[in-house]
Every structure is written in C-alpha cells, then in structure tokens.
Backbone bond lengths (Angstrom), bond angles and torsions (degrees), N, CA, C in turn:
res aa  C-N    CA-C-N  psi(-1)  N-CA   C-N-CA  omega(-1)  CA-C   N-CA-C  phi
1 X - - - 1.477 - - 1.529 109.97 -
2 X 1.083 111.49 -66.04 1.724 127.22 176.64 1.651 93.40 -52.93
3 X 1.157 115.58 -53.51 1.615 89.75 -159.52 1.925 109.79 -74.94
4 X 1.311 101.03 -26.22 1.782 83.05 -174.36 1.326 102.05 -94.37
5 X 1.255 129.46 9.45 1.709 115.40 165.93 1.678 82.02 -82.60
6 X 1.070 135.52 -74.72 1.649 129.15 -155.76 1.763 89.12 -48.03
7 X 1.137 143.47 -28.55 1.512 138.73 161.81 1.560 113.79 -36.53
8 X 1.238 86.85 -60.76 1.903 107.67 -168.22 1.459 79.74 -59.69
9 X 1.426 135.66 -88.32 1.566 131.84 -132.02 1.484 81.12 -42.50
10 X 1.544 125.39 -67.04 1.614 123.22 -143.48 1.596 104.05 -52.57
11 X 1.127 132.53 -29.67 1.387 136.27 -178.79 1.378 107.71 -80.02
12 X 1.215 121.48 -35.75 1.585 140.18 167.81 1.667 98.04 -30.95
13 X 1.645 94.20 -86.84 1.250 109.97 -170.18 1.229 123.85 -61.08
14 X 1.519 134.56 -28.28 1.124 143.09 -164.25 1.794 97.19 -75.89
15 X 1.449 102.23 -57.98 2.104 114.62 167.58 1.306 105.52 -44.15
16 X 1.340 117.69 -30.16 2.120 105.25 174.79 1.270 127.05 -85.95
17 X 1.714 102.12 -30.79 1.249 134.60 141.07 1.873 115.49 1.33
18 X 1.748 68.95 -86.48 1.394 103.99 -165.59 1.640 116.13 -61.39
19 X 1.468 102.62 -37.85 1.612 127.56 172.47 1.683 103.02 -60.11
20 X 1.366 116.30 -66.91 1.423 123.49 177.69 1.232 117.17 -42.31
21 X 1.544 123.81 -29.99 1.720 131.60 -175.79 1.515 88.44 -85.50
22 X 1.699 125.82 -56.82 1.210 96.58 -166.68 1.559 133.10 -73.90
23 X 1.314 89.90 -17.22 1.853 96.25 174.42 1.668 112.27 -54.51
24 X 1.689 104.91 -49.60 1.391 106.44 -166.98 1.508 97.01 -54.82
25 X 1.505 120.93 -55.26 1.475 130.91 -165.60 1.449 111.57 -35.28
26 X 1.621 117.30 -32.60 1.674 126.46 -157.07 1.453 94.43 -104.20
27 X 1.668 118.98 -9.48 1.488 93.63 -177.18 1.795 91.71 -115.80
28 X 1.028 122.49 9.73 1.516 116.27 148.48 1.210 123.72 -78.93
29 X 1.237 124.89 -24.33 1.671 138.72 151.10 1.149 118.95 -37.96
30 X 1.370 119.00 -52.59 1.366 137.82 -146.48 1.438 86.32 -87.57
C-alpha cells in the first residue's frame, strides 16, 4: 500500500515536472 502510493506521488511529480518544463519551453517560443 505505502509503497505504490509513494510510487504514484513520484510519477505525480515527475508528470508536473515534465508539464512545468514544457510550459516554460512554449513561452520562450512565444
């Protein structure tokens, strides 16, 4: 139980992560 919810957060965060890099990426474009 404990270990794949602490799974989920790391995938959590890494996908906002990942979201947060691409947003910045599109408004250096812009």
């Amino acid at each position: 139980m404990y270990a794949s919810q602490s799974k989920y957060l790391c995938e959590l965060w890494y996908q906002t992560r990942a979201f947060q890099k691409d947003l910045s990426n599109k408004k250096e474009q812009m």
